[in-house]
DOLO-418706 format. One record per residue (C-alpha): x, y, z; residue in one letter. Coordinates in steps of 0.02 Angstrom, whole numbers, padded with zeros to 5 digits, always signed. Layout:
XYZa ...
//
This chain:
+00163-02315-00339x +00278-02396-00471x +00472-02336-00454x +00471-02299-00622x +00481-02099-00681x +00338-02046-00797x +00448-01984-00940x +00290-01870-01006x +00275-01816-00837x +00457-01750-00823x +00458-01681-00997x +00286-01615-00956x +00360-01523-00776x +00505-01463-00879x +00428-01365-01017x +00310-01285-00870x +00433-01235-00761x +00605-01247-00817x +00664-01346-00653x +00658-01515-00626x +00599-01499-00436x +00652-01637-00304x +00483-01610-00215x +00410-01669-00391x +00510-01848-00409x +00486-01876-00211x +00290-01860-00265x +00315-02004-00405x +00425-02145-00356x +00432-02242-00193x +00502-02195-00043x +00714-02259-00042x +00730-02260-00240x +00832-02131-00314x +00751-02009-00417x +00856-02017-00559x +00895-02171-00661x +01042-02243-00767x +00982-02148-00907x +01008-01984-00836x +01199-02009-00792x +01347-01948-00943x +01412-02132-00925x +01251-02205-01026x +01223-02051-01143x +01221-02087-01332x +01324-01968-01411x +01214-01980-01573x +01065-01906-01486x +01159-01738-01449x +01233-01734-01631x +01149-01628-01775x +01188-01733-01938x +01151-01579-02047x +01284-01485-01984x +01442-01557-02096x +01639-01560-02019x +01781-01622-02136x +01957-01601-02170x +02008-01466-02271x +02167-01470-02363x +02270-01339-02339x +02389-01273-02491x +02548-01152-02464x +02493-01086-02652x +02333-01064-02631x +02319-00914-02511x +02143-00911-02462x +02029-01044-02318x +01855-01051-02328x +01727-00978-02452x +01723-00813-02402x +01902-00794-02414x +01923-00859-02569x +01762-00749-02635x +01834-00601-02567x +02021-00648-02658x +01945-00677-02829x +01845-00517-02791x +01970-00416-02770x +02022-00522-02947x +01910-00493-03045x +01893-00672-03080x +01728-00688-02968x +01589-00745-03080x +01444-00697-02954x +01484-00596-02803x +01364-00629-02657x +01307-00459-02568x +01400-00512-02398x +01562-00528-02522x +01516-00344-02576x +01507-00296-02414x +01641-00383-02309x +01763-00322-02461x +01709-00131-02407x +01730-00168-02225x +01904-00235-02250x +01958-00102-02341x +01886+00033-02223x +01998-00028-02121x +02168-00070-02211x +02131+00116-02265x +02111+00198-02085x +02283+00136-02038x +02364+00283-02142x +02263+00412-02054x +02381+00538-01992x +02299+00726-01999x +02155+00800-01962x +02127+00830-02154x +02173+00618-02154x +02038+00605-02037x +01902+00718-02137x +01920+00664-02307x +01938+00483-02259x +01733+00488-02186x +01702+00564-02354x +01793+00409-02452x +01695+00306-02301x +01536+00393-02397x +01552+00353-02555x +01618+00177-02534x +01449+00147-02452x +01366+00243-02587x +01438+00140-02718x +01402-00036-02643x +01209+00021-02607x +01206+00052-02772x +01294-00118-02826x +01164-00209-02701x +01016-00128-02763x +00977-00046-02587x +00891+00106-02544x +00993+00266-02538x +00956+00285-02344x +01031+00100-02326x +01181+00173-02267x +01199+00346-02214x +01320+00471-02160x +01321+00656-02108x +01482+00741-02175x +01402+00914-02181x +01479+01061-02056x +01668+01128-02073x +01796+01104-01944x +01757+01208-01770x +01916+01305-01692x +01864+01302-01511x +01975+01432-01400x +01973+01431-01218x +02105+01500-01086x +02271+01468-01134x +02244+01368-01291x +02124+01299-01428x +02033+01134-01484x +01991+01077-01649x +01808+00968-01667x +01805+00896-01836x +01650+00864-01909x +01628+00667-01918x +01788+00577-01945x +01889+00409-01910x +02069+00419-01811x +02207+00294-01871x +02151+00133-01841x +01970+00165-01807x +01859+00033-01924x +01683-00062-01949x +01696-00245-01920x +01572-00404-01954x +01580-00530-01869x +01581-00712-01933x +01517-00662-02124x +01581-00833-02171x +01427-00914-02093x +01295-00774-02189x +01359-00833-02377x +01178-00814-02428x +01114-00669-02328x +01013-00576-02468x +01059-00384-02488x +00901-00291-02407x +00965-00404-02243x +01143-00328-02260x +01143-00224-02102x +01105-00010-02123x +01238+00096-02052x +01179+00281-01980x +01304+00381-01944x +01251+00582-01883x +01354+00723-01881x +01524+00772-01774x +01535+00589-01743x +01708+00538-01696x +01797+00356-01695x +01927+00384-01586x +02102+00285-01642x +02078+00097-01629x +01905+00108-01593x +01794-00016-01686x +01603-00052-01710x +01540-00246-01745x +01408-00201-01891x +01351-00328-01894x +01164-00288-01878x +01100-00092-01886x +01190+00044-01809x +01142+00217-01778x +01273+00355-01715x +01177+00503-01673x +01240+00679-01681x +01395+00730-01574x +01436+00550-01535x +01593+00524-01484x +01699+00343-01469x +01848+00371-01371x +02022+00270-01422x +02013+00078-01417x +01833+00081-01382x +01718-00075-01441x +01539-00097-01476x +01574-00301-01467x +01382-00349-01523x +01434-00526-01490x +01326-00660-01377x +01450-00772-01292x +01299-00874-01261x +01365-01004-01083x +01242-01153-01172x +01332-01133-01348x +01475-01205-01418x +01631-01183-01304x +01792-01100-01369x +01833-01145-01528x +01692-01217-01566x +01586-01041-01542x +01633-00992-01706x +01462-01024-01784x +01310-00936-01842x +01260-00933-01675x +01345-00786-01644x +01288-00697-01813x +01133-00628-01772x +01149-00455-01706x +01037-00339-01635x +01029-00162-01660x +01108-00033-01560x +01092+00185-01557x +01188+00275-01486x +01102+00428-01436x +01144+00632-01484x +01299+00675-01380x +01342+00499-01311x +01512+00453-01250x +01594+00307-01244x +01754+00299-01141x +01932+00251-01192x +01941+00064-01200x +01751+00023-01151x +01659-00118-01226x +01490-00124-01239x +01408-00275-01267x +01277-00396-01348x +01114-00323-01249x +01175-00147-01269x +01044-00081-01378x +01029+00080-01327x +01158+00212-01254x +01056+00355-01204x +01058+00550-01232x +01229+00638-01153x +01278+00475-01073x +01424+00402-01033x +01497+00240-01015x +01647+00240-00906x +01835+00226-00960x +01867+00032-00943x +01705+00003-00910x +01621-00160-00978x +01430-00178-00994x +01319-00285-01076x +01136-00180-01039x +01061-00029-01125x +01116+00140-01054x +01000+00272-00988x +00988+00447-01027x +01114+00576-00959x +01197+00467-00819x +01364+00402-00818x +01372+00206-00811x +01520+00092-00753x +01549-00101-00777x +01408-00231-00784x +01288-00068-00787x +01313-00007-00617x +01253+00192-00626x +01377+00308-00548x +01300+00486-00582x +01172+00567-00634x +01160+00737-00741x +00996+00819-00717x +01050+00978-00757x +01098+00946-00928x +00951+00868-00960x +00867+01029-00907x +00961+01137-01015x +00963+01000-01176x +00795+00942-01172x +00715+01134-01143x +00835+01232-01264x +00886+01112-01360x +01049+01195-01387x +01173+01170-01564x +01332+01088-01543x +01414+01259-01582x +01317+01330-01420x +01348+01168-01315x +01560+01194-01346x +01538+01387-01277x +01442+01319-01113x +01590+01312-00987x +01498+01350-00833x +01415+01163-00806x +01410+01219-00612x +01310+01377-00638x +01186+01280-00725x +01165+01142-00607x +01150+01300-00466x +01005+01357-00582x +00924+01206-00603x +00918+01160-00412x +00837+01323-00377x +00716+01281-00512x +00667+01115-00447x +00657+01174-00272x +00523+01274-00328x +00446+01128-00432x +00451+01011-00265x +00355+01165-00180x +00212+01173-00305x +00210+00991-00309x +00173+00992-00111x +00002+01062-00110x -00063+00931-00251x -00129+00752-00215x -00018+00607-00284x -00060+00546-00423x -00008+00351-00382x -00165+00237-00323x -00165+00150-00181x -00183-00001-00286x -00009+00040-00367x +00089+00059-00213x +00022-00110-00143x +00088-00202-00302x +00246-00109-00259x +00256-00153-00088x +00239-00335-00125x +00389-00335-00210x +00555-00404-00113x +00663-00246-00129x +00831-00271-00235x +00776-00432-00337x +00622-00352-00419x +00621-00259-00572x +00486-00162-00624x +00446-00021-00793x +00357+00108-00824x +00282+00154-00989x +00234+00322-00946x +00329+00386-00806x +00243+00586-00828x +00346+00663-00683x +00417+00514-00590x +00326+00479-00437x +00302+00299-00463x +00507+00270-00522x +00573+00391-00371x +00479+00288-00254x +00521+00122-00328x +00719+00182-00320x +00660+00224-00143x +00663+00037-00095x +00799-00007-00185x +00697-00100-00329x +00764-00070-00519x +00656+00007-00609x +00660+00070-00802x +00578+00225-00872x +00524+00223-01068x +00427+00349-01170x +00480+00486-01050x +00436+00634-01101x +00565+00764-01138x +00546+00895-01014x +00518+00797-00878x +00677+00685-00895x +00771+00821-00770x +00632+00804-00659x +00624+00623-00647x +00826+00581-00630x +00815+00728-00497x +00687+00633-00391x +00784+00489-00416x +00924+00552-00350x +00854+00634-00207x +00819+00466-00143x +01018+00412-00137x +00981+00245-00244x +01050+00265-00441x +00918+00107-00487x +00826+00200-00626x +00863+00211-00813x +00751+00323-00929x +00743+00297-01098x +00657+00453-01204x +00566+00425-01347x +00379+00464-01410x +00255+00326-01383x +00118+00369-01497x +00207+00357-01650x +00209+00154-01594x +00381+00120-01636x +00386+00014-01482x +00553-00036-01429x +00546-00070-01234x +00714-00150-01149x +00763-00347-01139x +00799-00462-01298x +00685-00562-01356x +00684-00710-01242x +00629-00649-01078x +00666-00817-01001x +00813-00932-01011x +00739-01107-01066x +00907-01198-00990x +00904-01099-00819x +00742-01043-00792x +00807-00886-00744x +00708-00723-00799x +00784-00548-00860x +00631-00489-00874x +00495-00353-00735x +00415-00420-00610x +00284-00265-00612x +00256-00156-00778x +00145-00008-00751x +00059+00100-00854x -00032+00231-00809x -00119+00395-00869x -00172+00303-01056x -00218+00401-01159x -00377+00370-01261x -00305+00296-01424x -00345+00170-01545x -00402+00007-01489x -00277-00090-01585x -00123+00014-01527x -00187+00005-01344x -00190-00184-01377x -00007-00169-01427x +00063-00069-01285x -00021-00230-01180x +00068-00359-01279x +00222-00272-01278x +00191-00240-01069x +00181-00441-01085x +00314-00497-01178x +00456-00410-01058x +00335-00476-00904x +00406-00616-00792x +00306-00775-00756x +00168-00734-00644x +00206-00527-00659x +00104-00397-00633x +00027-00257-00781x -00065-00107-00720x -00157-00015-00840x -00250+00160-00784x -00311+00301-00834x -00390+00471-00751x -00557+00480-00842x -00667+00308-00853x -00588+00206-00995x -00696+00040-01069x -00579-00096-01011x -00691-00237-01067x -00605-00251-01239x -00424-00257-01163x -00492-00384-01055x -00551-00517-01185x -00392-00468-01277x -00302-00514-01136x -00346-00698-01129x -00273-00717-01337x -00092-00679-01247x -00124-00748-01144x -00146-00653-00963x -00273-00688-00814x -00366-00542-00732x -00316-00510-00581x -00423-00355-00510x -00531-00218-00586x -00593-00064-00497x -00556+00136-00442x -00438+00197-00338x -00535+00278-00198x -00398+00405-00164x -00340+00467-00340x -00531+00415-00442x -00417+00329-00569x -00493+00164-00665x -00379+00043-00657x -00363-00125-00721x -00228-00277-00662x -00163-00425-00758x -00069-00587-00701x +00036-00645-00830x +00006-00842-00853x 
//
């Protein structure tokens, strides 16, 4: 065997598996050689080969009289000129960000705070109409009057949405998006009785949406930046790079607390939620539980699930509720009975499905389920101590569910509400599942669902590329349903994905048809 590495073979091993194994150079030179030659070691790098020619550095002179670095600066000063012969749509919009916030700084009522959201309004209104956008573009709810709340010994004022002094929107690194065309500028939805708490501040820069009776406690941050550990270090991060931004909601009644910052992969802070004071986290948030830094779940709040989801009360009704005790009494009572009606009915998990569970090693799996319908399969994953994710949940059986999961002492489960047949799909994890430097995957080692509906080939096909795409290497999907269900065409979909069959059959126990794919 020559001592010489197979460069196709190494690039070859790379691109399949992310890691150059030492089992896999011990198989390909000769016994006593090192594995790695000269060309391998920082001494005998080229510098050229790591440098992108297209990307151009030079000196910029600097001038006392001029004022103004950079393009976008000196856009935005001749803007604010009138000297600007064509004005770019990030110019347009940068120039309304900027003076959001110059403005907010001489908040200092609550009648500051109200009719600044309504200048807030109009500013937007004006520059959709500059940019050519639709009139939903940007949106916010200024509708409601001011609500006097009195309790015990004194009384509370909830304005309807408003800014406190300081509070702004921010973009980050516009300079690098000169030619970002105006449908791409980012849409801004902001509900009703929103409140920025003072110095709070929200990085539009890609689509937010502020549900109703969201509130963003003093010196809070929605960062929406990737401080990516294979890009540029310090300075040198500064780059488009860090421009793209995902999207992020923020859920009715959310809360985030004074001085938390919530991060790049935060897409989603769910229903009644809240993120802890000083907390930082940098995942999506589940419904009605309170979450602390790097995502760690505290609490749980099935009883205002209970009374949200079933009466769906108004934010005038919500502020009289004082009793928050009494309820969860209530509710306990209610789901005691629940658990006893539950006890006489057969499970509703296959065998099958609790042997792909129990293959799993506990605490480094992660596994989601598209359908959780009362939460069997999620309480007994938290059981083990796996992490597991709930989406599509329906609404009345969120209490139900976080319950369960409670009962079983683990807080490992985040539900995420939202109606699956409409086929917005918008299950957790960014885009890239795996990292292509480290190998290392973010994404479920088991995704189940189960109880299908019959539905439309084509959107069954996309709930099962969508089940893929979040999959780890070599994961598990189980699809099943309760009455027999024509798997064949999900099958030879299957291989376009691609996935591998892995078993086909019925559950013995539970007569459910269920179908099982590897993913390749």
């Amino acid at each position: 065997m020559s001592s010489r590495l197979n460069e196709k073979q190494v690039d070859l091993n790379y691109l399949n598996n992310n890691v150059l194994a030492a089992e896999f150079y011990n198989s390909i030179v000769e016994p006593n050689v090192r594995p790695f030659s000269s060309k391998y070691l920082p001494t005998s790098w080229d510098k050229s080969e790591f440098i992108n020619e297209k990307i151009s550095v030079e000196s910029h002179a600097y001038k006392e009289e001029a004022g103004a670095i950079g393009a976008l600066e000196v856009q935005l000063k001749q803007h604010c000129e009138g000297t600007l012969e064509r004005v770019r749509p990030i110019v347009h919009y940068v120039a309304a960000l900027k003076e959001l916030r110059k403005k907010s700084q001489s908040i200092s009522s609550f009648h500051d705070e109200i009719n600044f959201v309504h200048w807030v309004k109009d500013r937007f209104n004006d520059l959709s109409s500059t940019l050519g956008l639709s009139a939903h573009h940007f949106s916010i709810d200024t509708s409601g009057e001011p609500l006097l709340v009195k309790e015990g010994l004194g009384e509370h004022v909830i304005s309807p949405t408003h800014f406190e002094n300081g509070a702004y929107l921010s973009h980050p690194h516009p300079d690098h998006q000169l030619d970002m065309a105006a449908e791409d500028i980012p849409q801004i939805k902001i509900g009703k009785y929103v409140r920025f708490g003072k110095n709070a501040s929200v990085n539009a820069g890609g689509n937010i949406t502020i549900e109703d009776g969201v509130w963003l406690s003093p010196g809070s941050c929605l960062l929406r930046q990737d401080h990516d550990p294979y890009g540029r270090p310090s300075v040198a991060s500064r780059t488009v790079a860090m421009t793209r931004q995902p999207p992020i909601t923020l859920a009715q009644f959310a809360w985030v607390g004074r001085e938390a910052m919530v991060g790049w992969d935060a897409d989603y802070i769910g229903k009644s939620a809240i993120v802890a004071t000083r907390s930082f986290l940098n995942s999506w948030v589940g419904d009605y539980s309170i979450t602390g830094a790097h995502g760690k779940i505290i609490q749980y709040m099935p009883y205002k699930a209970a009374i949200m989801e079933s009466l769906q009360p108004s934010l005038e009704d919500v502020l009289k509720i004082s009793d928050w005790e009494k309820i969860n009494r209530y509710w306990l009572q209610a789901y005691a009975l629940f658990e006893l009606e539950q006890k006489g009915l057969p499970s509703v998990l296959s065998e099958k499905l609790k042997e792909l569970l129990a293959c799993l090693p506990t605490k480094r799996s992660k596994v989601l389920d598209m359908h959780p319908e009362k939460g069997e399969f999620l309480s007994l994953a938290a059981s083990r101590s796996i992490t597991a994710d709930g989406v599509f949940v329906a609404d009345t059986a969120v209490a139900i569910i976080l319950q369960r999961v409670q009962n079983t002492g683990n807080y490992t489960v985040r539900l995420k509400t939202a109606d699956p047949w409409t086929f917005h799909l918008n299950l957790p994890l960014a885009d890239a599942v795996t990292n292509v430097f480290t190998g290392k995957s973010s994404g479920y080692d088991l995704v189940v669902n189960n109880n299908v509906k019959k539905i439309p080939t084509q959107e069954f096909r996309l709930l099962l590329a969508e089940a893929t795409r979040v999959s780890n290497k070599n994961g598990k999907i189980f699809f099943s349903t309760k009455q027999p269900h024509d798997y064949q065409e999900l099958i030879a979909y299957s291989k376009q994905i691609p996935l591998s069959l892995h078993e086909q059959g019925v559950d013995e126990k539970t007569r459910q048809h269920y179908v099982v794919f590897s993913k390749i």
